[in-house]
C-alpha positions as CSV (number, residue, x, y, z in Angstrom):
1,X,148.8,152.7,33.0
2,X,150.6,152.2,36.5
3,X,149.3,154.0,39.3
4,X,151.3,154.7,42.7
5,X,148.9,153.5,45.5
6,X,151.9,154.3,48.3
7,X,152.2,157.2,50.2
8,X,152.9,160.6,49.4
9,X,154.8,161.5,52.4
10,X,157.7,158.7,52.1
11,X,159.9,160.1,49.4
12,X,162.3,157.6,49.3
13,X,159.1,155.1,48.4
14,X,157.8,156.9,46.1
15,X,161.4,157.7,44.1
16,X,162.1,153.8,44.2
17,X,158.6,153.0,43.1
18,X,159.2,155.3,39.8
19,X,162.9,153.9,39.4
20,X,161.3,150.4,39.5
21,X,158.7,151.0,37.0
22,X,159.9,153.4,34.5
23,X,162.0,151.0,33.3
24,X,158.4,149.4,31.7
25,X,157.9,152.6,29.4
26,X,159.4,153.7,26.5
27,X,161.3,157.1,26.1
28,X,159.7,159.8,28.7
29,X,158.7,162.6,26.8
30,X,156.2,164.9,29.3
31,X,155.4,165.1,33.0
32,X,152.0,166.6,33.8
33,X,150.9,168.1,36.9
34,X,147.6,169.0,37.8
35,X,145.9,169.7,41.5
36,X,144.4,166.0,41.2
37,X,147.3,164.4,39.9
38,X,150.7,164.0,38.8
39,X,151.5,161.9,35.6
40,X,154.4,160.9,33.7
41,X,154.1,159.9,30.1
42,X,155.9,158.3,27.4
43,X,156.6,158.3,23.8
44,X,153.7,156.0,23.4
45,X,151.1,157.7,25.3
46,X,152.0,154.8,28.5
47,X,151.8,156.3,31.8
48,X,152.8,156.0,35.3
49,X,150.0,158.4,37.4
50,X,150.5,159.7,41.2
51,X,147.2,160.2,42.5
52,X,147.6,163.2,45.3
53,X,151.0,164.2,44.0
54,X,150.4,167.7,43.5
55,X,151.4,171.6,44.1
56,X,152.4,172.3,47.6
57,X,154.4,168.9,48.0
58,X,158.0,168.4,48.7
59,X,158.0,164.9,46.9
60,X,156.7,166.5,43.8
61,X,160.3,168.5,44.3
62,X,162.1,165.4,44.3
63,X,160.4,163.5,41.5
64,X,161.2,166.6,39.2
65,X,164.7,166.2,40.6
66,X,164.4,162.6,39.8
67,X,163.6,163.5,35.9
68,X,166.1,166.1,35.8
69,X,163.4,168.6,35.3
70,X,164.4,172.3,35.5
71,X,162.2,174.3,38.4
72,X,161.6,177.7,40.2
73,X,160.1,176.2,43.9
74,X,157.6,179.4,43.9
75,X,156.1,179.1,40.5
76,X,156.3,175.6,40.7
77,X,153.7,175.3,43.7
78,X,151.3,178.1,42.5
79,X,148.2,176.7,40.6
80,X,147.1,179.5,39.7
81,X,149.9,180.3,37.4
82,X,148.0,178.9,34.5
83,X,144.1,179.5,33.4
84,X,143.8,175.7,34.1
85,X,145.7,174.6,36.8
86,X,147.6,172.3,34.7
87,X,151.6,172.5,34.2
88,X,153.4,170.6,31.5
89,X,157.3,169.7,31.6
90,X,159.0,168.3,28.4
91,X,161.5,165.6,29.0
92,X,164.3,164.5,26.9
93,X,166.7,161.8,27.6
94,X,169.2,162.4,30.1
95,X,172.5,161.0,28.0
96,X,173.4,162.8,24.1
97,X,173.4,160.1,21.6
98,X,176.5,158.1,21.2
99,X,178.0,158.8,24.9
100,X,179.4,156.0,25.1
101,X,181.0,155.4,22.2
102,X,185.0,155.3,22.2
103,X,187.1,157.0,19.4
């Protein structure tokens, strides 16, 4: 598990912070948000966790962006959307098998 201890606030921190340690997982399969936390998983259950990172923050918006998650900004920061508060994202890998390959 790696945990971000920076601030919330500083974006551009927080994005390089992920770029620098997602490279230490495997595939990235789920992002979980909950009003505690924010956490990003992989294939192997390994995570990277952003204590505070929750709804109502514009750097949630640009980690999501970051993972090439599709959102809606309104449903996104409402909570209460769900009977537990807790929104899961599946992620995929951003490149289709065999892009680069040359014919």
């Amino acid at each position: 598990m790696i945990v971000y201890n920076g601030s919330l606030e500083d974006t551009r921190e927080l994005i390089q912070f992920f770029r620098f340690e997602s490279p230490k997982l495997r595939a990235l399969r789920k992002l979980i948000i909950s009003r505690e936390k924010t956490i990003v998983k992989d294939v192997n259950g390994d995570t990277i966790e952003f204590p505070g990172l929750t709804y109502g923050s514009a750097t949630l918006e640009e980690l999501l962006r970051e993972l090439g998650v599709v959102f809606n900004p309104q449903s996104l920061h409402n909570p209460n959307a769900t009977a537990s508060g807790i929104k899961e994202f599946d992620l995929s890998s951003r490149w289709t098998w065999g892009h680069d390959r040359i014919l």
